[in-house]
C-alpha positions in Angstrom: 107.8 -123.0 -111.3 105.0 -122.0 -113.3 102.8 -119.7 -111.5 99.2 -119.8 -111.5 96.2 -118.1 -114.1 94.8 -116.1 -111.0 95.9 -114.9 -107.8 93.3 -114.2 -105.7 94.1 -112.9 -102.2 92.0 -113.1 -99.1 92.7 -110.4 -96.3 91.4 -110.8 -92.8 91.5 -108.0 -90.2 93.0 -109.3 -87.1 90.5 -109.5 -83.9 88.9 -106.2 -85.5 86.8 -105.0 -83.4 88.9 -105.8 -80.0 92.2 -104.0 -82.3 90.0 -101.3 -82.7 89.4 -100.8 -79.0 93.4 -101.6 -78.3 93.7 -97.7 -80.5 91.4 -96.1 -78.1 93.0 -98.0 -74.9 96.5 -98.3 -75.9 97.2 -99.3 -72.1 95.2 -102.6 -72.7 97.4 -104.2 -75.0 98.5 -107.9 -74.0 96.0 -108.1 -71.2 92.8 -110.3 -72.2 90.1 -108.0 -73.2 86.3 -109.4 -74.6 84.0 -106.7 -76.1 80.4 -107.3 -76.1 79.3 -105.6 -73.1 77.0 -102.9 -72.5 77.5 -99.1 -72.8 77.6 -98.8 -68.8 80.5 -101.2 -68.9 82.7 -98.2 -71.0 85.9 -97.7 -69.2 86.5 -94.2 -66.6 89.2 -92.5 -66.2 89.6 -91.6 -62.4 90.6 -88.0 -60.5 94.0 -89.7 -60.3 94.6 -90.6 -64.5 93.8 -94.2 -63.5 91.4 -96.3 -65.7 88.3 -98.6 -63.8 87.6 -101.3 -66.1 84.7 -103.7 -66.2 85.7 -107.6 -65.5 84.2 -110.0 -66.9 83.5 -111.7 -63.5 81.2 -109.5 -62.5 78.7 -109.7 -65.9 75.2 -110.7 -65.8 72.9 -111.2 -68.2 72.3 -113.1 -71.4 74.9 -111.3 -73.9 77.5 -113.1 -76.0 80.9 -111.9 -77.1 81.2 -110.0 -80.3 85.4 -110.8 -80.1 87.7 -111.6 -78.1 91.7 -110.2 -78.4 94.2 -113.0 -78.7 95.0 -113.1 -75.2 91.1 -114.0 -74.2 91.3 -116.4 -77.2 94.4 -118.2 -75.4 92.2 -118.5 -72.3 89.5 -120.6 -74.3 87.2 -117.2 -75.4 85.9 -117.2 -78.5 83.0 -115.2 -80.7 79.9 -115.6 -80.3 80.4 -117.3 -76.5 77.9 -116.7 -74.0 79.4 -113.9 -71.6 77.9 -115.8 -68.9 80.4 -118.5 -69.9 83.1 -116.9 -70.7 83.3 -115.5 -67.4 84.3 -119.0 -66.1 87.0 -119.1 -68.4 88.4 -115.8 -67.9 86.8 -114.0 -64.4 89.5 -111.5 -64.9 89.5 -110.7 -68.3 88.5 -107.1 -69.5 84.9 -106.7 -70.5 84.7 -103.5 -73.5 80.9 -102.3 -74.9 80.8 -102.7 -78.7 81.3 -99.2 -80.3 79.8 -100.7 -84.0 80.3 -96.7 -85.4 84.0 -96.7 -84.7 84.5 -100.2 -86.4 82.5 -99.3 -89.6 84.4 -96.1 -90.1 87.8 -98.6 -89.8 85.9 -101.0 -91.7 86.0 -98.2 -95.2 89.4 -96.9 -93.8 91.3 -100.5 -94.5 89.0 -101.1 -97.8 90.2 -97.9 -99.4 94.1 -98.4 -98.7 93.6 -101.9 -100.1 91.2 -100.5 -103.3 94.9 -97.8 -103.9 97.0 -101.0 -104.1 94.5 -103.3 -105.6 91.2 -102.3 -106.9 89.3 -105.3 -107.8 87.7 -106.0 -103.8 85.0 -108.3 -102.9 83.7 -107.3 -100.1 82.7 -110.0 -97.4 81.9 -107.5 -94.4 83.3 -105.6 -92.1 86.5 -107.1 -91.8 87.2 -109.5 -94.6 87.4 -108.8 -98.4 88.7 -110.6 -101.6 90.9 -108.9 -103.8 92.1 -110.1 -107.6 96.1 -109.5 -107.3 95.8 -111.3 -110.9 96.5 -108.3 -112.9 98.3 -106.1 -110.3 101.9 -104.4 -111.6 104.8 -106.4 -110.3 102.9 -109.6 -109.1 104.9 -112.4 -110.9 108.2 -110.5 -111.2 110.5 -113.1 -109.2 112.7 -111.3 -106.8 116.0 -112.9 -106.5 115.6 -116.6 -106.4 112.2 -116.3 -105.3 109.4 -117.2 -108.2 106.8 -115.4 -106.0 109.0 -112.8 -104.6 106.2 -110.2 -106.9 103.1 -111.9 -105.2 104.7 -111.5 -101.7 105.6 -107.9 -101.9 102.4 -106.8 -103.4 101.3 -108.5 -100.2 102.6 -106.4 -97.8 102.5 -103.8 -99.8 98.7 -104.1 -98.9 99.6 -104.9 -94.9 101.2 -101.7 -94.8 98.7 -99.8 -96.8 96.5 -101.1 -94.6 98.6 -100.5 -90.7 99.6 -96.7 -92.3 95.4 -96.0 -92.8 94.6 -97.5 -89.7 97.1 -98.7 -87.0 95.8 -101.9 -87.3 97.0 -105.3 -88.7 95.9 -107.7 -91.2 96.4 -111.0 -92.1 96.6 -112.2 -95.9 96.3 -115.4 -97.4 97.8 -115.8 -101.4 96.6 -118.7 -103.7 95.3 -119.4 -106.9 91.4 -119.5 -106.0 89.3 -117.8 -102.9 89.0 -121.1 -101.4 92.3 -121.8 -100.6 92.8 -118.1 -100.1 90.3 -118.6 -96.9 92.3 -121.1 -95.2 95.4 -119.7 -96.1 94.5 -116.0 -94.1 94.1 -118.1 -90.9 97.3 -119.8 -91.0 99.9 -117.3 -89.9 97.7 -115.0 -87.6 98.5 -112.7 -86.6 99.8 -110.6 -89.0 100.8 -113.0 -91.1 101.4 -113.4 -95.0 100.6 -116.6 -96.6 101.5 -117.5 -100.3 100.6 -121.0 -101.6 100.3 -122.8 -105.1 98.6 -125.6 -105.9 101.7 -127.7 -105.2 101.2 -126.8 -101.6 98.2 -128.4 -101.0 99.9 -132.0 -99.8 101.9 -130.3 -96.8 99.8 -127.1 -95.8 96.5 -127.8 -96.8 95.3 -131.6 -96.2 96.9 -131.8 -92.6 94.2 -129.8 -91.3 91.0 -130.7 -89.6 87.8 -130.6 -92.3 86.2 -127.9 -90.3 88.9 -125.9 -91.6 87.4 -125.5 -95.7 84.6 -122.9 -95.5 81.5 -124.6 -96.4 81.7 -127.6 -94.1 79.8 -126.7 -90.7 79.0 -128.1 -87.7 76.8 -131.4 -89.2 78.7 -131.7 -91.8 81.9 -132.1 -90.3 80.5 -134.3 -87.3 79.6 -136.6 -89.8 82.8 -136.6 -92.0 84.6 -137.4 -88.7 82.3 -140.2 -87.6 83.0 -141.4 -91.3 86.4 -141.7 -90.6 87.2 -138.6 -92.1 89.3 -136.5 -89.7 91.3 -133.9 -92.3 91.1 -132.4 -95.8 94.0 -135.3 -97.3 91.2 -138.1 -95.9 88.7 -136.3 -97.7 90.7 -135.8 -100.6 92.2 -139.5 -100.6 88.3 -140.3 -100.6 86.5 -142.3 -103.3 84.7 -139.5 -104.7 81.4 -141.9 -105.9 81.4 -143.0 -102.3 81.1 -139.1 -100.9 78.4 -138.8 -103.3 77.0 -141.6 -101.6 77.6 -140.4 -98.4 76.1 -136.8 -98.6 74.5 -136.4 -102.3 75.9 -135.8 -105.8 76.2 -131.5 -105.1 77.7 -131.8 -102.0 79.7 -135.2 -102.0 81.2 -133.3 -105.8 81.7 -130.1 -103.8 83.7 -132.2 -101.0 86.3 -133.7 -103.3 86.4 -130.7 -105.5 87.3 -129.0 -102.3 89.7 -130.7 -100.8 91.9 -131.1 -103.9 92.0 -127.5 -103.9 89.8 -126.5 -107.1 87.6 -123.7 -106.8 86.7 -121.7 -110.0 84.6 -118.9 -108.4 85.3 -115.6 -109.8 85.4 -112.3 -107.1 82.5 -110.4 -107.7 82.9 -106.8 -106.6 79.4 -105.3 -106.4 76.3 -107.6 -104.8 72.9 -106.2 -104.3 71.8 -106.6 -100.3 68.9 -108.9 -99.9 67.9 -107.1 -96.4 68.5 -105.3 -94.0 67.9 -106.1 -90.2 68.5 -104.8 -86.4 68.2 -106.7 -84.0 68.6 -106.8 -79.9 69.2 -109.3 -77.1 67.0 -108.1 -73.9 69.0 -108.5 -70.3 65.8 -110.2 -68.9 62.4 -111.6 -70.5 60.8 -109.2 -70.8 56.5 -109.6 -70.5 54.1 -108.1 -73.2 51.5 -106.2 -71.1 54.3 -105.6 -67.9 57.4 -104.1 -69.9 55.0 -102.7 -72.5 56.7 -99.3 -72.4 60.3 -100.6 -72.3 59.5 -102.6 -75.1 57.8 -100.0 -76.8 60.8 -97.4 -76.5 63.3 -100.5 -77.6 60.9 -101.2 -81.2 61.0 -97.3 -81.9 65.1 -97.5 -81.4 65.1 -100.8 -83.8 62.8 -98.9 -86.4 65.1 -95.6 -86.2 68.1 -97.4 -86.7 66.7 -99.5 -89.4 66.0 -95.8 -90.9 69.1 -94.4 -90.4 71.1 -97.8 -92.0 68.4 -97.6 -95.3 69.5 -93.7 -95.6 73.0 -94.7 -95.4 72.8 -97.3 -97.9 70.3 -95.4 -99.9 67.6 -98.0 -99.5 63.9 -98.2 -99.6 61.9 -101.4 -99.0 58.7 -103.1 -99.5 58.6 -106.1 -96.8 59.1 -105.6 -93.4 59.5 -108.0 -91.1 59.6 -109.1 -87.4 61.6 -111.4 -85.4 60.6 -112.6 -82.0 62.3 -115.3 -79.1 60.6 -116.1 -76.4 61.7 -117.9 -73.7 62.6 -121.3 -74.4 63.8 -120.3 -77.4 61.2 -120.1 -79.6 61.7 -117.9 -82.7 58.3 -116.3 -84.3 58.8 -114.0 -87.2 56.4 -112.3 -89.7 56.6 -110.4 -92.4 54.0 -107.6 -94.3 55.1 -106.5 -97.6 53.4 -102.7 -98.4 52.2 -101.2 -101.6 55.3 -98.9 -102.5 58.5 -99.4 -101.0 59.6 -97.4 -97.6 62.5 -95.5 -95.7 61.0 -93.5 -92.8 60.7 -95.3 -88.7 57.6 -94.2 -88.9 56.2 -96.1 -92.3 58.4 -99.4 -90.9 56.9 -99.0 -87.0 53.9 -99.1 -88.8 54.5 -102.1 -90.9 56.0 -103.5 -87.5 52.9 -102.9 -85.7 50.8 -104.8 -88.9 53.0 -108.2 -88.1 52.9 -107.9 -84.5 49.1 -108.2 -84.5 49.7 -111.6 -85.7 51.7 -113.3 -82.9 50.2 -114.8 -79.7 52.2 -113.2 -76.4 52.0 -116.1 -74.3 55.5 -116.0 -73.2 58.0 -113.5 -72.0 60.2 -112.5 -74.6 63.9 -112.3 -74.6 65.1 -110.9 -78.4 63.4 -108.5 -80.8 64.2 -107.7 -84.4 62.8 -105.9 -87.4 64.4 -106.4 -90.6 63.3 -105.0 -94.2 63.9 -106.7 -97.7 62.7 -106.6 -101.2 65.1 -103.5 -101.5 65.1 -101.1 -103.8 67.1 -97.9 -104.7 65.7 -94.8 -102.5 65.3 -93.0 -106.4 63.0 -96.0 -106.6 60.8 -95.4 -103.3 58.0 -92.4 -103.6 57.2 -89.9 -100.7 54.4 -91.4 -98.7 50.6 -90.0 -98.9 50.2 -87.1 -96.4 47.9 -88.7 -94.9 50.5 -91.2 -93.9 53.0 -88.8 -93.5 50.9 -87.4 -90.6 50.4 -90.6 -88.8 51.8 -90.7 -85.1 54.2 -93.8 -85.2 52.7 -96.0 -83.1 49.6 -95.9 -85.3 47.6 -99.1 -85.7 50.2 -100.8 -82.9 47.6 -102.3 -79.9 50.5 -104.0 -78.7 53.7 -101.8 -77.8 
């Protein structure tokens, strides 16, 4: 068999953030366990050595679920899932508070084991990345009778890179191009190790549903099923003019491209961010004039964390914006874009302050979030005028 120009690997954490939590609660492993809850929903330790937990039963309030481990995924709960709802899936099930610190230091913990193995990395957040095994010592060496013994062992040489840095496991899919590489991480989770070649496609690729290639959504696949089109072979044993018909010469090209496999993108190991944002989902609308205070106090946390991510990241930036739901859903958002590009809370609680004198409060609100772009590197941003150095941070703001 001749093996491929590239391999290109794609290596998923498994349920990250609820593994995560599974290394600081060892004695919660197996039982069905949901984080996304708030900080008073942290586990104590009673008098007698015995753990109280937080059920999800007994949630109220308007959160969703950040993950879920595989034993809450069994019982139908899934990211991104009102809590609300998930509760009537799984009353019993565990509910953890997100602890985003811990995960971002396991985040660069699983990176740099892979990057000692394997250092050309894409990074696609916090717990996926690419990685270009192309050129990697030992990768198409057969072992035995096995063609892609090399590609396989440089494989879990990475899963165990990974479980020594962290005590956590991965799941890696192996193909010639990143898009098969994405489909193929997802098919032996957990923990799993997943080598295909183009030859493969035909048995492990077109049997699945079309929701399955990343880059079809929600419409998209709707649509490709009322067409008929129920898996990746259908779309692949398409007429490719008719796709085109279907959903436009980019995407109908893109759509039987796709599902034959073919994917030429190359893995791109530094990307500039386009913004930055924090945001926060209030337990209850919350009124303009009424809650002025609390929201107050919950901007100036936004604005400080906003600060504090831009530091960490050694950003500055010139546009600040605002994003607003009110009840009923209705998203609002504004943005003011400054002279000379910013770091401080104070200079974006300003900015803040700027946009929020442009939205009607005729509603209760029930999400806030600030978010700054046009970034630059902090060497880039200059110190502020005193004058504006000396401002109290709620300057300008007639609102909160």
């Amino acid at each position: 068999m001749q093996q491929p120009a590239r391999w290109i690997a794609h290596l998923d954490m498994d349920a990250f953030y609820a593994s995560v939590e599974l290394l600081r609660y060892p004695q919660l492993r197996g039982e069905a366990v949901v984080i996304g809850g708030r900080r008073a929903d942290a586990p104590q330790q009673l008098a007698d050595g015995s753990w109280r937990y937080a059920r999800l039963r007994d949630y109220t309030g308007r959160g969703v679920v950040t993950t879920s481990t595989y034993a809450a995924r069994d019982l139908g709960v899934f990211s991104a899932m009102g809590l609300m709802k998930a509760a009537l899936r799984a009353p019993d099930a565990i509910l953890l508070p997100a602890d985003f610190d811990s995960y971002r230091k396991y985040s660069r913990l699983f990176k740099a084991a892979v990057a000692e193995v394997a250092p050309v990395i894409e990074d696609r957040g916090i717990d996926e990345i690419y990685i270009d095994l192309t050129d990697v010592p030992g990768v198409r060496d057969a072992v035995g009778h096995d063609p892609l013994g090399g590609v396989k062992a440089v494989a879990r040489e990475i899963k165990n890179s990974v479980g020594r840095a962290t005590g956590l496991t991965c799941s890696i899919g192996v193909t010639p191009n990143k898009l098969l590489s994405k489909i193929a991480s997802e098919l032996d989770k957990p923990d799993g190790i997943t080598v295909l070649t183009l030859d493969d496609i035909p048995t492990r690729i077109w049997p699945l549903g079309v929701r399955k290639i990343n880059g079809i959504g929600p419409k998209a696949g709707d649509r490709l099923v009322k067409l008929g089109l129920e898996t990746v072979g259908d779309i692949a044993a398409a007429d490719p003019a008719w796709l085109v018909e279907q959903f436009g010469e980019s995407y109908g090209q893109w759509l039987h491209a796709a599902s034959h496999g073919r994917d030429s993108r190359p893995i791109v190991t530094h990307s500039e961010p386009v913004s930055i944002s924090r945001e926060t989902t209030f337990e209850r609308d919350l009124h303009a004039v009424h809650d002025k205070a609390l929201l107050g106090g919950i901007l100036d946390e936004l604005c400080e964390s906003l600060s504090r991510d831009l530091a960490r990241k050694r950003y500055a930036g010139k546009t600040v914006g605002i994003k607003l739901r009110f009840e009923g859903f209705v998203t609002v958002t504004r943005d003011q874009t400054l002279k000379l590009p910013i770091t401080g809370a104070a200079d974006i609680r300003h900015a803040v302050g700027l946009c929020l004198k442009r939205v009607k409060f005729d509603k209760r609100l029930r999400l806030m979030g600030v978010r700054i772009g046009n970034l630059v590197h902090a060497s880039q941003a200059l110190a502020p005028p005193p004058e504006r150095a000396a401002e109290p941070a709620r300057e300008n703001l007639s609102l909160f």
